[in-house]
OpenMM code with the backbone's topology and positions (N, CA, C; nanometers):
from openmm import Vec3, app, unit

residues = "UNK UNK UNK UNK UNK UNK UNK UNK UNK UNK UNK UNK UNK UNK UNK UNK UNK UNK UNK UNK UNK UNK UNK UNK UNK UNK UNK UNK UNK UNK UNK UNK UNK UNK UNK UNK UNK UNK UNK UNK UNK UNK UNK UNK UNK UNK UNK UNK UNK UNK UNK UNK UNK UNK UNK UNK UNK UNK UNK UNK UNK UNK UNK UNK UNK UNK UNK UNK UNK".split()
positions = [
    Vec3(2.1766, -9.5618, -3.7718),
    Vec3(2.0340, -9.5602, -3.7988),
    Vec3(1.9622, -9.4835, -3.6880),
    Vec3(1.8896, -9.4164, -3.7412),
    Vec3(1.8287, -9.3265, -3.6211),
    Vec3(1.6886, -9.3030, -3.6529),
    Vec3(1.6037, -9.3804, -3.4958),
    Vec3(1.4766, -9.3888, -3.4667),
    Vec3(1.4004, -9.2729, -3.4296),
    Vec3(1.2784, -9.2713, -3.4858),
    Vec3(1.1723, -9.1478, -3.3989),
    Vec3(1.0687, -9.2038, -3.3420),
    Vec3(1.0155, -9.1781, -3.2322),
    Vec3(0.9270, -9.2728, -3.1309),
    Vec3(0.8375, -9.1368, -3.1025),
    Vec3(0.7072, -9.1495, -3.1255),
    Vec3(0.6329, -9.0683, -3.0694),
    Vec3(0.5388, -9.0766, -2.9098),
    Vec3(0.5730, -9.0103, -2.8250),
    Vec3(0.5402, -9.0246, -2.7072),
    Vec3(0.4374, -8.9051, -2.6805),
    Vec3(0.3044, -9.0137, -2.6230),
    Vec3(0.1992, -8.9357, -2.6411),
    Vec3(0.1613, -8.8951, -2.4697),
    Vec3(0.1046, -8.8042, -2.4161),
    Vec3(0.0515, -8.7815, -2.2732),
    Vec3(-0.0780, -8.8822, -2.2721),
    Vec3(-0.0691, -8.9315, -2.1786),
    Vec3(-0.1885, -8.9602, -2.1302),
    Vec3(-0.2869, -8.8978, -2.0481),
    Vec3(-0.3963, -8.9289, -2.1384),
    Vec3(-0.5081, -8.8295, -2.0916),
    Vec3(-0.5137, -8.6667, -2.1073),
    Vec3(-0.4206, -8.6516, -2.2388),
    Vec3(-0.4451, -8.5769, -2.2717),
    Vec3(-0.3594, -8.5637, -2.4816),
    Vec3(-0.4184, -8.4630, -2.5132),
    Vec3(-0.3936, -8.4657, -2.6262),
    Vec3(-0.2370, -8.4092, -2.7121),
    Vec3(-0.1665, -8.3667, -2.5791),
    Vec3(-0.0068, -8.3033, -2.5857),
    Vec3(0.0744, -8.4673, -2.6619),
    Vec3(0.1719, -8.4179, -2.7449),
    Vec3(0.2535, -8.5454, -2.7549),
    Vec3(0.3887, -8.4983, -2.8481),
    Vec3(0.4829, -8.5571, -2.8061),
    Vec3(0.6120, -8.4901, -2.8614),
    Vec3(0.6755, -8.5987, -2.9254),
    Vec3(0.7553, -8.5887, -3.0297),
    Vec3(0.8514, -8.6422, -3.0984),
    Vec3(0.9812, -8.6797, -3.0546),
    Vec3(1.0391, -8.8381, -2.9899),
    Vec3(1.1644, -8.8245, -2.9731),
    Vec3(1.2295, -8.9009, -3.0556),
    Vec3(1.4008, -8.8711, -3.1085),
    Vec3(1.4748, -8.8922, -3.1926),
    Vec3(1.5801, -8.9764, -3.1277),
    Vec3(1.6048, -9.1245, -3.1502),
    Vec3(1.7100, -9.1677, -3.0985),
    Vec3(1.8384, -9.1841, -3.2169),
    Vec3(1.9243, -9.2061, -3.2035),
    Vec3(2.0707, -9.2736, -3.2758),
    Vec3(2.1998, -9.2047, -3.3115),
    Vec3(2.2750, -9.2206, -3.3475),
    Vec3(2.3880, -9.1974, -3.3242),
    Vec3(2.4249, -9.0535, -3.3970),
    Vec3(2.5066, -8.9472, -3.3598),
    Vec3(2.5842, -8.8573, -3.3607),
    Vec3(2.4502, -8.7273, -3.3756),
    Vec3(2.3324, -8.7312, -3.3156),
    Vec3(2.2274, -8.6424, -3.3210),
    Vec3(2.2685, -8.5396, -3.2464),
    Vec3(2.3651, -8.5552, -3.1375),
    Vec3(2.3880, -8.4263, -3.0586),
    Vec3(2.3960, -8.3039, -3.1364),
    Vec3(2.5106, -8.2869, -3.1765),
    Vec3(2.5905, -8.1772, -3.2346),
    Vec3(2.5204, -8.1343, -3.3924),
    Vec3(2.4464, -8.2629, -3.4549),
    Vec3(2.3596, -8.2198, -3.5594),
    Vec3(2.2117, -8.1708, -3.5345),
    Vec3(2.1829, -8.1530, -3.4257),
    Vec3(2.0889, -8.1052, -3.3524),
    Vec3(2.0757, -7.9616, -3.3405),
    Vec3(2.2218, -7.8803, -3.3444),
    Vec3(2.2080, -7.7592, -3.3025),
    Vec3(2.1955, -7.6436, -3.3604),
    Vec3(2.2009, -7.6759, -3.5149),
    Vec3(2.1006, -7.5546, -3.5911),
    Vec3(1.9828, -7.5733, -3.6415),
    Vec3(1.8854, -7.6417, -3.5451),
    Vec3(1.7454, -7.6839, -3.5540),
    Vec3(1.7051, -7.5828, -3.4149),
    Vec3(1.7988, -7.6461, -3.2823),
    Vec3(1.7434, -7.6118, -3.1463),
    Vec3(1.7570, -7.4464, -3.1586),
    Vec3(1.9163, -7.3785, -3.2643),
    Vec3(1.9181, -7.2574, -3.2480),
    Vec3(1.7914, -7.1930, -3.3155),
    Vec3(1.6889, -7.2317, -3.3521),
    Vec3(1.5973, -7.1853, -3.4099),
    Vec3(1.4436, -7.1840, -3.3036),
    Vec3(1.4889, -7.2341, -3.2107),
    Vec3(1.3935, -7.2134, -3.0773),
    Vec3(1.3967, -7.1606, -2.9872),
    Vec3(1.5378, -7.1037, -2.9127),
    Vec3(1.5260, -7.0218, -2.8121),
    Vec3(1.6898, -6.9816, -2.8434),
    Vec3(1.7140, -6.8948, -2.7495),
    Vec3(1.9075, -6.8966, -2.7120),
    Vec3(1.9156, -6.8900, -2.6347),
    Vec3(1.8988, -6.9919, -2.4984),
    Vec3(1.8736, -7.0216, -2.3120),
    Vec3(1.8279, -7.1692, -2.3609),
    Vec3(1.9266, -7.3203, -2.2717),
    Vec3(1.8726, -7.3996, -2.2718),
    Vec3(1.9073, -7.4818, -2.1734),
    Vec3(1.8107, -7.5559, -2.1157),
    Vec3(1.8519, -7.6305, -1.9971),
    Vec3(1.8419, -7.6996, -2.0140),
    Vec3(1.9648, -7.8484, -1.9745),
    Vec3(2.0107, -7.9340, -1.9692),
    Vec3(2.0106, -8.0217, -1.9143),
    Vec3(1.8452, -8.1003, -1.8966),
    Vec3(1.8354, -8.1846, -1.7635),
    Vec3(1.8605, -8.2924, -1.7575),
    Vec3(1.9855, -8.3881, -1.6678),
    Vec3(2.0138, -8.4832, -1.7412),
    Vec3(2.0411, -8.6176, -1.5873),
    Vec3(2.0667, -8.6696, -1.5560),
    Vec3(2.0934, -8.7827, -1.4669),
    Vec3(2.2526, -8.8309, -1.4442),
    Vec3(2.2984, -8.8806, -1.3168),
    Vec3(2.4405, -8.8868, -1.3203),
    Vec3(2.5076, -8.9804, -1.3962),
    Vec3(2.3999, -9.0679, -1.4658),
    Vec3(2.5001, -9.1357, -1.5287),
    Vec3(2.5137, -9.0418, -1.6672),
    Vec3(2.4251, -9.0097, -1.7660),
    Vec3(2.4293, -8.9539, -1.8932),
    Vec3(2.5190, -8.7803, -1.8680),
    Vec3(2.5126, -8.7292, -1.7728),
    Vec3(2.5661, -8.6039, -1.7630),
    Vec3(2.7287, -8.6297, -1.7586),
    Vec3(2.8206, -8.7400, -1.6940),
    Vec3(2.9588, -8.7390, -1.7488),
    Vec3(2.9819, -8.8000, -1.8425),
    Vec3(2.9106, -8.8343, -1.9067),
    Vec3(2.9084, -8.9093, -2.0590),
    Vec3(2.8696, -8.7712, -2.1825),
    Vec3(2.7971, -8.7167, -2.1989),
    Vec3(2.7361, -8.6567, -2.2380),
    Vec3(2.7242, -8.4895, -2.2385),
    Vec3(2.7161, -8.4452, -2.0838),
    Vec3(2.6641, -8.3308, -2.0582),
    Vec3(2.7576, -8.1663, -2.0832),
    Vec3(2.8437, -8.2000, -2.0352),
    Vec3(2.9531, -8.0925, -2.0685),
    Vec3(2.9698, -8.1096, -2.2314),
    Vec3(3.0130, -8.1981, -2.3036),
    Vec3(3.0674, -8.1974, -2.4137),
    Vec3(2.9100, -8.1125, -2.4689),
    Vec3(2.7836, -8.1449, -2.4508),
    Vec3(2.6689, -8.1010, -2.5135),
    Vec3(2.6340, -7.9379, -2.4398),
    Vec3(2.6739, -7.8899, -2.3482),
    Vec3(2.7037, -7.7506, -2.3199),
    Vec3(2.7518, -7.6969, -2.3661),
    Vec3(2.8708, -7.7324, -2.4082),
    Vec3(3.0159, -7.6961, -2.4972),
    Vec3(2.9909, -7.7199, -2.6063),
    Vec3(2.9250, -7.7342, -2.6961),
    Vec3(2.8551, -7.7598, -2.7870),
    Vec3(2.7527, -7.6132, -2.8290),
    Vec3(2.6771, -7.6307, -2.7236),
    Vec3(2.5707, -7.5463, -2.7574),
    Vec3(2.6353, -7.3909, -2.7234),
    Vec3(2.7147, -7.3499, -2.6290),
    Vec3(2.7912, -7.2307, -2.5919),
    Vec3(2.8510, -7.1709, -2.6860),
    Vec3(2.9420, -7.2659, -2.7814),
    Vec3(3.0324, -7.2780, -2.8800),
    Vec3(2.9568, -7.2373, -3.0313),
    Vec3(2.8169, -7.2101, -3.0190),
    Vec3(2.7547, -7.1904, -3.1331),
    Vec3(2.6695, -7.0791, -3.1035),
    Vec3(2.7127, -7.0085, -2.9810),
    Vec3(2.6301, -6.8780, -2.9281),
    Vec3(2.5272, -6.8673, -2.8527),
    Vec3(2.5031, -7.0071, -2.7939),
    Vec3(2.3935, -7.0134, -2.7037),
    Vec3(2.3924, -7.0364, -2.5703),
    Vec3(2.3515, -7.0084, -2.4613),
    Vec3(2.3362, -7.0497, -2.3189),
    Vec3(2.2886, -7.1111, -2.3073),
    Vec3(2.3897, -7.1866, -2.2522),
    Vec3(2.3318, -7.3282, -2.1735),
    Vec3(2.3774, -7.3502, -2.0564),
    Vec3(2.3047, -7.4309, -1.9637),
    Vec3(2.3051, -7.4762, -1.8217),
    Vec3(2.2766, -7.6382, -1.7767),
    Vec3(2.3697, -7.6574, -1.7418),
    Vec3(2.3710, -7.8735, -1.7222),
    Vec3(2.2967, -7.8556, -1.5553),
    Vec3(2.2016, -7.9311, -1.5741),
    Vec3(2.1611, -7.9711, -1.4352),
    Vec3(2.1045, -8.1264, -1.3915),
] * unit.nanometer
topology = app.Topology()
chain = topology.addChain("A")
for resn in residues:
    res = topology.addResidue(resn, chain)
    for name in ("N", "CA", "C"):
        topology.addAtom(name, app.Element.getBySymbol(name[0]), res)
């Protein structure tokens, strides 16, 4: 099951859409290839060896640059 939570700025009128639940990574990436082909990968030490390479390798693997930081 997979949630969308809208997260709004405060004090101001910017607000973005986030998507939680299961296997969104990799079904994610002919949406994101439709926004740039350069993407950075900003992520924390715990979610980056869980996560981060396999989602580089992911996005590389479908013609895009990417960078884990």
């Amino acid at each position: 099951m997979n949630q969308k939570l809208l997260c709004k700025i405060p004090d101001s009128s910017a607000h973005y859409e986030i998507e939680i639940g299961s296997g969104l990574m990799n079904s994610q990436i002919p949406y994101l290839s439709t926004l740039a082909e350069r993407f950075a990968i900003i992520t924390d030490d715990k979610v980056a060896p869980l996560y981060g390479e396999q989602f580089r390798q992911s996005l590389i693997a479908s013609g895009l640059d990417a960078h884990l930081f």
